[in-house]
C-alpha positions as CSV (number, residue, x, y, z in Angstrom):
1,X,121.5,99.5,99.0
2,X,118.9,99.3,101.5
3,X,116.1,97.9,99.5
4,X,113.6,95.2,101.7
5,X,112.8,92.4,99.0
6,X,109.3,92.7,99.7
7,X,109.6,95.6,98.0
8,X,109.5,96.1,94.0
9,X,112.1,98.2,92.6
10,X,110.8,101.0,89.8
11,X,113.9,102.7,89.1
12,X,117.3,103.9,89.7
13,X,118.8,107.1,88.6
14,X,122.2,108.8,89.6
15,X,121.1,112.5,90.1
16,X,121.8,115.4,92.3
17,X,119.2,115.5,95.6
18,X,119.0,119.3,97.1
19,X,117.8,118.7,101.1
20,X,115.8,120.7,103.3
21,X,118.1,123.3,104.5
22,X,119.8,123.9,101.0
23,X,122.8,121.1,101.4
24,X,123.3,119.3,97.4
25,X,124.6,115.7,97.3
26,X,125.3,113.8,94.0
27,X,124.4,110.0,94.3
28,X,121.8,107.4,93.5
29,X,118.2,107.8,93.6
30,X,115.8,104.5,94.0
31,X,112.3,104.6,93.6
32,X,110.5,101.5,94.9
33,X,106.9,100.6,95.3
34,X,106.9,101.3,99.0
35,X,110.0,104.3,99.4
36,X,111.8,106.4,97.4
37,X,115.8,106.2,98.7
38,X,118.6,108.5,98.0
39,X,122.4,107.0,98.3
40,X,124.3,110.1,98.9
41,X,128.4,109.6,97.2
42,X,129.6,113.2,97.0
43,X,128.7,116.6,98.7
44,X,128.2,119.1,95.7
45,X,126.8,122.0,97.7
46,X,129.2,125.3,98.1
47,X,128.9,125.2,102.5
48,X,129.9,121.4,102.2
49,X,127.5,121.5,105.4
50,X,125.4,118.6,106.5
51,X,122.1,119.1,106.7
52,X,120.2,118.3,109.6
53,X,117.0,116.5,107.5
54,X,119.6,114.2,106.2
55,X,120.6,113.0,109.6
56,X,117.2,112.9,110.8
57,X,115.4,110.6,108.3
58,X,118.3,108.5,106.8
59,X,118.8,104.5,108.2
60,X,121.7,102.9,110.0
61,X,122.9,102.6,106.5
62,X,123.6,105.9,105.9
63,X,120.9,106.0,102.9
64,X,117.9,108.3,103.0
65,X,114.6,107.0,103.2
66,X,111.5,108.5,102.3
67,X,108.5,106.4,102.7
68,X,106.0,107.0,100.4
69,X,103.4,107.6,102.6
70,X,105.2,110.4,104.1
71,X,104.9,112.5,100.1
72,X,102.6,115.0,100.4
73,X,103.3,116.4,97.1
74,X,105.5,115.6,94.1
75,X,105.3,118.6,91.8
76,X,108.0,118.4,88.3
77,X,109.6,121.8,87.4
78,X,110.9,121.9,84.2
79,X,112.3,124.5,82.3
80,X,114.8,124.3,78.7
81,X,118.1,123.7,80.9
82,X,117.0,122.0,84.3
83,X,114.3,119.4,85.1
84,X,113.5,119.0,88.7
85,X,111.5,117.3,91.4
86,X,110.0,118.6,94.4
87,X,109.4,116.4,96.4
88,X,107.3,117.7,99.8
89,X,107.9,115.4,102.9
90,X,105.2,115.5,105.9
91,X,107.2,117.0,108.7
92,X,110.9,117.3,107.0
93,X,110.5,119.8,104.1
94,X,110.8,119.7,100.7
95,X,113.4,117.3,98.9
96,X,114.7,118.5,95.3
97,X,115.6,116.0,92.4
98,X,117.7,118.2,90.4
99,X,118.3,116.3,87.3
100,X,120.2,118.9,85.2
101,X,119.2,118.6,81.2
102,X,117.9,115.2,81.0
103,X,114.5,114.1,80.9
104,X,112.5,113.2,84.4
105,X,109.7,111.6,82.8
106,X,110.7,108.0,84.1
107,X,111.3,109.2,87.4
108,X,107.9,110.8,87.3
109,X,106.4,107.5,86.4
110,X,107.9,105.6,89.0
111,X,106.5,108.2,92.1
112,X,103.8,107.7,90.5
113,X,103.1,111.7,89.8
């Protein structure tokens, strides 16, 4: 992955990441002290569409990065059956960590909310 090693890693999770525009990709998310990045592996959304936020802030890589200093807001929603992120990016929209059942605590930790 991605990761400059000036930077410290926090954590790494494989989740589901919902981008601006409605487009789902399964794949693994890593928080570090400086970004938060988001390997995508598989398209899980219905339209199988690309969406354009992806192409616009991911590296050569092909990995998304978020800079931290571009989170406005990181607000958990949690209900019984599905724990999610929402993560609000300064000029590309909101980023969702759907995490399905499990427990988001740890990734709330590490971003620091």
């Amino acid at each position: 992955m991605g990761i400059n090693t000036d930077e410290t890693k926090l954590g790494t999770w494989t989740t589901n990441m919902i981008m601006p525009g409605g487009a789902k990709y399964l794949g693994k998310l890593t928080v570090t002290d400086r970004n938060v990045y988001f390997e995508a592996k598989f398209d899980s959304s219905i339209s199988g569409l690309v969406s354009s936020a992806l192409l616009e802030v991911k590296d050569a890589d092909g990995i998304l990065t978020i800079p931290r200093d571009s989170i406005e807001k990181i607000e958990p929603k949690t209900s019984f059956f599905k724990k999610k992120i929402n993560i609000k990016v300064k000029e590309h929209g909101d980023f969702v960590v759907d995490y399905g059942m499990l427990s988001i605590s740890s990734m709330l930790k590490a971003l620091g909310a």
